[in-house]
C-alpha positions in Angstrom: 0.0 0.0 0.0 1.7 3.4 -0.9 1.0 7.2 -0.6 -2.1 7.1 -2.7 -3.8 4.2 -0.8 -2.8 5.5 2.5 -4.3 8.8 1.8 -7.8 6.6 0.2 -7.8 4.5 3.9 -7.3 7.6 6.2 -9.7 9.5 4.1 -12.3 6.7 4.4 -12.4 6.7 7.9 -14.0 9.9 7.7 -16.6 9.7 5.5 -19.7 8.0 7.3 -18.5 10.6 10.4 -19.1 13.7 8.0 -22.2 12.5 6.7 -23.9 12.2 9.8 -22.5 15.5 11.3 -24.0 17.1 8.3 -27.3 14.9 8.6 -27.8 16.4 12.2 -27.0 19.6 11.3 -29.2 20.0 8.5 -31.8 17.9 10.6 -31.6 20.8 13.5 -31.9 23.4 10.4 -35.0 22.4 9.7 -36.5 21.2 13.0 -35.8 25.1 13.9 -37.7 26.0 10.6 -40.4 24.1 11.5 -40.9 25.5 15.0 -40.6 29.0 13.7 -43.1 28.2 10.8 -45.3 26.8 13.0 -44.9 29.9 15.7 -46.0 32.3 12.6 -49.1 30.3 11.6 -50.7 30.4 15.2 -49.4 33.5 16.3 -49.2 35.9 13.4 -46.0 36.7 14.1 -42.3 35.3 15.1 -42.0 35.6 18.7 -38.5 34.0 18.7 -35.1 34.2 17.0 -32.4 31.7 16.1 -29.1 32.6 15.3 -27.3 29.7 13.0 -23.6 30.7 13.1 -21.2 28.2 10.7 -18.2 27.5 12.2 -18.6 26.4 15.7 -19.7 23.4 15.3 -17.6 22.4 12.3 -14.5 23.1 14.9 -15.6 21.1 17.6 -16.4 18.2 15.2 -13.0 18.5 13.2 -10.8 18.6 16.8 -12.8 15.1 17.6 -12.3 13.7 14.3 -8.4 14.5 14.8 -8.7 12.9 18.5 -9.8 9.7 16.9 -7.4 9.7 13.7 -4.0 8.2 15.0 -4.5 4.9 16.8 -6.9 2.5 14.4 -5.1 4.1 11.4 -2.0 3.4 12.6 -1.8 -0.1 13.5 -3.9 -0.9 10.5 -1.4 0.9 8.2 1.4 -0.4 9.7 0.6 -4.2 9.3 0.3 -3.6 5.9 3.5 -2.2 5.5 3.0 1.7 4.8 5.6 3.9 6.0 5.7 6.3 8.7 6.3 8.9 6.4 3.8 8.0 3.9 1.2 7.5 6.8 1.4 11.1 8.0 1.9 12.2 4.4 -1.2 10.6 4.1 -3.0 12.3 7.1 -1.9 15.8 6.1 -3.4 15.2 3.0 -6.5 13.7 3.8 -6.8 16.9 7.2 -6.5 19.4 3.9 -9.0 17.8 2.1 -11.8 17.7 4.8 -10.9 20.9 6.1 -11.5 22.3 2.7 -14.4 20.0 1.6 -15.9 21.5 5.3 -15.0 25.1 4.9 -16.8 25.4 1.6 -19.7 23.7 2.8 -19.8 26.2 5.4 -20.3 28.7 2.6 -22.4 27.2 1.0 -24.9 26.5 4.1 -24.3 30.6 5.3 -25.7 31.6 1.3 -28.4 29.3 1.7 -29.8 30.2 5.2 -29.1 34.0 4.3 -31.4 33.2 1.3 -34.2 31.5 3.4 -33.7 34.2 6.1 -35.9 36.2 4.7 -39.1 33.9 4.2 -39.0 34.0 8.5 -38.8 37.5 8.6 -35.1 37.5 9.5 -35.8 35.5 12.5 -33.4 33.0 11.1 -30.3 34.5 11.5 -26.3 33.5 9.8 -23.3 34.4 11.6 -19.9 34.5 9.7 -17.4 32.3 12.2 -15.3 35.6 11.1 -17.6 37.8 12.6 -17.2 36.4 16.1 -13.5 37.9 16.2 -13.3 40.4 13.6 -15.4 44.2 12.2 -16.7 43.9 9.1 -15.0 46.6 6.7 -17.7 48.6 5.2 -15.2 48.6 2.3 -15.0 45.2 2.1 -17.8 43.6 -0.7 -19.5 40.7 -0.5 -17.3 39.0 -2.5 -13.6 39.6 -0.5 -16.0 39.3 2.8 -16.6 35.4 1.5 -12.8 34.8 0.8 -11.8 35.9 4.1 -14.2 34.0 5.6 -13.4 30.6 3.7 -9.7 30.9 3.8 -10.2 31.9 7.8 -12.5 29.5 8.3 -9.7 26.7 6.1 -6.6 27.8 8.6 -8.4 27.0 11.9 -9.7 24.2 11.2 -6.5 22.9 10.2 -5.0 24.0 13.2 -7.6 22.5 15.3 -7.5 19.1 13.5 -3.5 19.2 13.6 -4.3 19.9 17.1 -6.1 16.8 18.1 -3.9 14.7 15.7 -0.8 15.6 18.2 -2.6 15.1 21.2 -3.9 11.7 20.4 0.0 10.9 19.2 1.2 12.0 22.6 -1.5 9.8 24.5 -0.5 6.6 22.5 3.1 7.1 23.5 2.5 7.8 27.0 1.8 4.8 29.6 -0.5 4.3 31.8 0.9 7.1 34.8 1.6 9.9 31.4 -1.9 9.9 30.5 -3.0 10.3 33.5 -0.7 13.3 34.1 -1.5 14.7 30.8 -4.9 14.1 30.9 -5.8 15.4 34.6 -2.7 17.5 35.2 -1.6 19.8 32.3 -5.6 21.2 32.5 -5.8 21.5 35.6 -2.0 23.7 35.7 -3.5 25.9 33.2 -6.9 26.3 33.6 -6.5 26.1 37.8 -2.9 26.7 39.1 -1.9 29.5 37.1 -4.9 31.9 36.7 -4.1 31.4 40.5 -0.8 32.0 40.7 -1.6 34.7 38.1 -3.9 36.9 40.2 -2.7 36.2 43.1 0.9 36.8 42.4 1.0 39.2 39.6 -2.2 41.0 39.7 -3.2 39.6 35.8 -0.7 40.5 34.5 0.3 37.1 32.8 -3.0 36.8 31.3 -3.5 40.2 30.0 0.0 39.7 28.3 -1.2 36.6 26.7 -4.4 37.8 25.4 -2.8 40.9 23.8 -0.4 39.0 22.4 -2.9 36.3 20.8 -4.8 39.4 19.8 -1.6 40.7 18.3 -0.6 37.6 16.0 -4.2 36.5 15.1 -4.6 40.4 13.9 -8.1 41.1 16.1 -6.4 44.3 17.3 -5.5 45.5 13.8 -8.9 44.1 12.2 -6.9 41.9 9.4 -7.8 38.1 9.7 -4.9 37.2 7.2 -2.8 37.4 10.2 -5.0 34.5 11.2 -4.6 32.7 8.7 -1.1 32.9 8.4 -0.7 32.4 12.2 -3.1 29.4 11.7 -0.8 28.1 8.9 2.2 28.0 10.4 0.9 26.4 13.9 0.0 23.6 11.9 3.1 23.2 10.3 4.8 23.1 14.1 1.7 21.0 15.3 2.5 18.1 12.0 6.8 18.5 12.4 6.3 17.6 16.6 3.9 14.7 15.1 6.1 13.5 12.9 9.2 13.3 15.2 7.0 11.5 17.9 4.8 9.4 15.1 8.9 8.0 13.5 9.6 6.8 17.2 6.3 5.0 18.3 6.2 1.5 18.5 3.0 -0.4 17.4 0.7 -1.1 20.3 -1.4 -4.3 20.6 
């Protein structure tokens, strides 16, 4: 099995996964249209308003889906004699193909539901995952608006997946006592001990020099989400070159 058939396996993993987080999704879509439908035929009116923001959920489901990529794949792959290297030439391949297949959907399903927006009296509402960070430009068009959304949209959640890829490698490496550490300790140093240590110690100052400076190199300050993408870009290439050391040193697990 080479490059090619690699990339085919990995990729097929995938598939029934996106399906049915698409077939949910649209199924909410419309059970939402259906209550707000019916809450305009009895009442005359929309009483109530749904926001449908793309992006969100896509994240979420693409950080899972790189969680679950690493261990089945591997062992599989493996046994059949594919190469380390062709293996996570393989996964970067197949993480830029769903990431893209999943950004453009998200485009897609924002022009649709800003279409059928109206038809509820704009109680349906679509919100840009770009518009949660960034001002829209009133010199920007619709056009360069959708760009920067997709190719946004593209860099996250190939950070996000690269993300979850890592952290699944790490876990398989560790034993028993690692993942345990890693699992209950690193969160609990950085989401606990620190903000702790933090205000306690330093009055916030850590954390307000963190947020600036992911405010600083993901451009919300300056309003320009191709320092996102960028930033997003390169992570990714840091998340896949730590994998790749850690994936040419890990031994097959029964």
């Amino acid at each position: 099995m080479n490059l090619q058939g690699s990339f085919r396996y990995q990729l097929a993993d995938h598939k029934k996964s996106i399906f049915i987080f698409y077939l949910i999704m649209f199924g909410l879509y419309l059970l939402f249209c259906v209550g707000l439908w019916i809450d305009r035929a009895y009442d005359q009116e929309i009483n109530s308003t749904v926001n449908l923001g793309e992006g969100m959920t896509t994240l979420i489901f693409l950080f899972v889906s790189g969680l679950c990529s690493f261990k089945e794949n591997f062992g599989m792959l493996t046994q059949n004699g594919v190469s380390r290297k062709s293996l996570l030439v393989g996964r970067i391949l197949v993480m830029a193909t769903i990431c893209l297949f999943m950004a453009l959907v998200d485009k897609v399903w924002y022009f649709v539901g800003s279409f059928l927006s109206p038809l509820f009296d704009d109680a349906v509402k679509q919100t840009l995952f770009l518009d949660l960070l960034y001002h829209r430009s009133a010199e920007d068009s619709m056009l360069l608006l959708y760009i920067k959304s997709f190719f946004f949209n593209y860099a996250v959640y190939f950070a996000v997946m690269s993300a979850g890829f890592l952290i699944t490698v790490i876990f398989y490496r560790l034993g028993k006592l690692g993942k345990l550490i890693a699992g209950a300790g690193v969160p609990a140093l950085f989401l606990i001990v620190l903000p702790i240590v933090d205000f306690q110690f330093f009055a916030g100052e850590i954390s307000r020099n963190f947020w600036s400076f992911v405010g600083r190199v993901l451009g919300i300050h300056s309003g320009n989400p191709w320092c996102a993408v960028a930033t997003c870009l390169v992570v990714s290439v840091g998340l896949m070159t730590i994998g790749w050391i850690l994936v040419r040193r890990v031994s097959l697990h029964e």
